[in-house]
C-alpha positions in Angstrom: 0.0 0.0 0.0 1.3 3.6 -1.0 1.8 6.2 1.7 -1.5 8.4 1.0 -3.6 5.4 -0.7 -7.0 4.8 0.7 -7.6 1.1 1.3 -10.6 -1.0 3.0 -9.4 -3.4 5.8 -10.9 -6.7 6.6 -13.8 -5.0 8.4 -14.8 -2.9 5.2 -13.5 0.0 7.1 -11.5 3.0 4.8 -8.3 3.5 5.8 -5.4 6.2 4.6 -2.2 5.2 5.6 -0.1 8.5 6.8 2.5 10.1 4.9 5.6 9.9 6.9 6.0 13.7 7.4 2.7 13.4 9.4 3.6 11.0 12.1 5.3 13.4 15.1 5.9 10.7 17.6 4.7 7.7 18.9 3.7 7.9 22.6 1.7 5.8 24.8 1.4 2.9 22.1 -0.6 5.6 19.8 0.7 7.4 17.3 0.5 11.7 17.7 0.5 13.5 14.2 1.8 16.8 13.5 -1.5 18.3 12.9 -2.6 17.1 16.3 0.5 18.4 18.4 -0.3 21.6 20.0 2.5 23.8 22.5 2.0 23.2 26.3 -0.7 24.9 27.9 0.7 27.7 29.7 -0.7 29.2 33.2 -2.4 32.5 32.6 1.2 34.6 34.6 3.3 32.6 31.3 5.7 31.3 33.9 4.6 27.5 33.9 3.7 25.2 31.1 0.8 22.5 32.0 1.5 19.1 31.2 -0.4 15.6 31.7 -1.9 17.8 34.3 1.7 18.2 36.0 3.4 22.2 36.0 6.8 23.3 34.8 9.1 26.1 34.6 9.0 27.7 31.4 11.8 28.5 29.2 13.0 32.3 29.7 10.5 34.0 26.3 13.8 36.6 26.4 16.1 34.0 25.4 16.9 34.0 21.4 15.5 31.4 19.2 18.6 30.3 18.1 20.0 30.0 21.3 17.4 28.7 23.1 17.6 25.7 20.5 21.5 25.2 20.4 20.8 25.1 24.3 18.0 22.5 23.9 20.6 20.3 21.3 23.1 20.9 24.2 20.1 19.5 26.8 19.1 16.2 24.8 23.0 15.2 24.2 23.3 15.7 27.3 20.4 13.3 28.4 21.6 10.9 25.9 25.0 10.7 27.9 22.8 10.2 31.6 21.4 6.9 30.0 24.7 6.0 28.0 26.9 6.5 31.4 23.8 4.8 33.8 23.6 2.1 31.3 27.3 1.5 31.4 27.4 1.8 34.8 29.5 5.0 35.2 28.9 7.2 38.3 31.5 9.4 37.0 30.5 9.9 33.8 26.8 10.2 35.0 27.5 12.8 37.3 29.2 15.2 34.8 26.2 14.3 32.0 24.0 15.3 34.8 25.7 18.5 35.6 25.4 19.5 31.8 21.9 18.9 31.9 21.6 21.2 35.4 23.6 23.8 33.0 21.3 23.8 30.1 18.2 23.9 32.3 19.3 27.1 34.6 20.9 29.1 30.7 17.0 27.7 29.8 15.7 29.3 32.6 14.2 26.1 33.8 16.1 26.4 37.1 18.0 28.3 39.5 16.6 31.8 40.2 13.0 32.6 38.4 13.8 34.5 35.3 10.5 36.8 36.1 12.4 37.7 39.1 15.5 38.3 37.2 16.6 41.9 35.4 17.4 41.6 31.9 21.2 42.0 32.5 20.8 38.7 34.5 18.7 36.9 32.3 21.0 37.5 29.2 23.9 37.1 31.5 22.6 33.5 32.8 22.0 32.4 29.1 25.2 33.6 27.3 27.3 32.2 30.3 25.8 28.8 30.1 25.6 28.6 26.7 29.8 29.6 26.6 30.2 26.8 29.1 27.9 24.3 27.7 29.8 25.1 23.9 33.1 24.7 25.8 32.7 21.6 27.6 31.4 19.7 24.7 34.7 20.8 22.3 36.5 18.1 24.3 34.4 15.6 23.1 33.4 16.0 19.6 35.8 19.4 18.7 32.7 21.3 18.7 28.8 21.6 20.0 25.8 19.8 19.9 24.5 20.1 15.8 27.8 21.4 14.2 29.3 19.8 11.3 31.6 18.1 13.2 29.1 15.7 14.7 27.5 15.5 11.9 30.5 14.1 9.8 31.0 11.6 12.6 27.7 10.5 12.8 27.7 9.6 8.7 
């Protein structure tokens, strides 16, 4: 069956098999499309996000776009070493993936200090310091950050 082509199952019932730029995720044991994925709810103040009924911090709004994602790449690869180094067994190397994480949350805004209670000199100050220290400690390992070239040579 094509991706797109309408087809009846056993039951008689139509079916369209989703194109593969459709499907977002698959959570739960159900797949979520793209049309169906929606940002957080937010609280009415902005400074929580509402999920599964459950609040979080919200990432700093004054953060740049750009920045805010190259400090979400640094986040994930981060993440990715927690259950690499807890999977191996490595207290050592856990701790220091978890310590990048703490890092990329608190530039995020996500922890440490509230950024609403922040100036803007601090806010900007917390971001471009973490993000320098984030970019540094990850030139060790792959000669550069999270989504460079670099890693994406290696990873070909």
């Amino acid at each position: 069956m094509e991706r797109g082509e309408r087809q009846s199952d056993a039951s008689g019932v139509e079916r369209v098999k989703p194109r593969a730029a459709e499907l977002r995720a698959l959570r739960g044991g159900r797949i979520v499309r793209m049309e169906e994925r929606r940002p957080p709810e937010r609280t009415p103040d902005g400074h929580f996000v509402v999920i599964k009924g459950r609040k979080w911090r919200a990432t700093d709004p004054s953060v740049p776009e750009e920045s805010a994602a190259r400090l979400r790449r640094h986040l994930m690869a981060a993440r990715r070493a927690v259950r690499s180094a807890t999977t191996a067994g490595d207290p050592d190397a856990e701790r220091a993936a978890r310590a990048r994480v703490n890092r990329a949350k608190t530039a995020l805004g996500e922890r440490g200090t509230p950024w609403w209670d922040q100036t803007e000199g601090e806010r900007r100050r917390r971001w471009e310091q973490g993000l320098a220290r984030l970019d540094a400690d990850a030139e060790p390992e792959s000669g550069s950050g999270p989504g460079s070239e670099a890693e994406s040579d290696s990873r070909s």
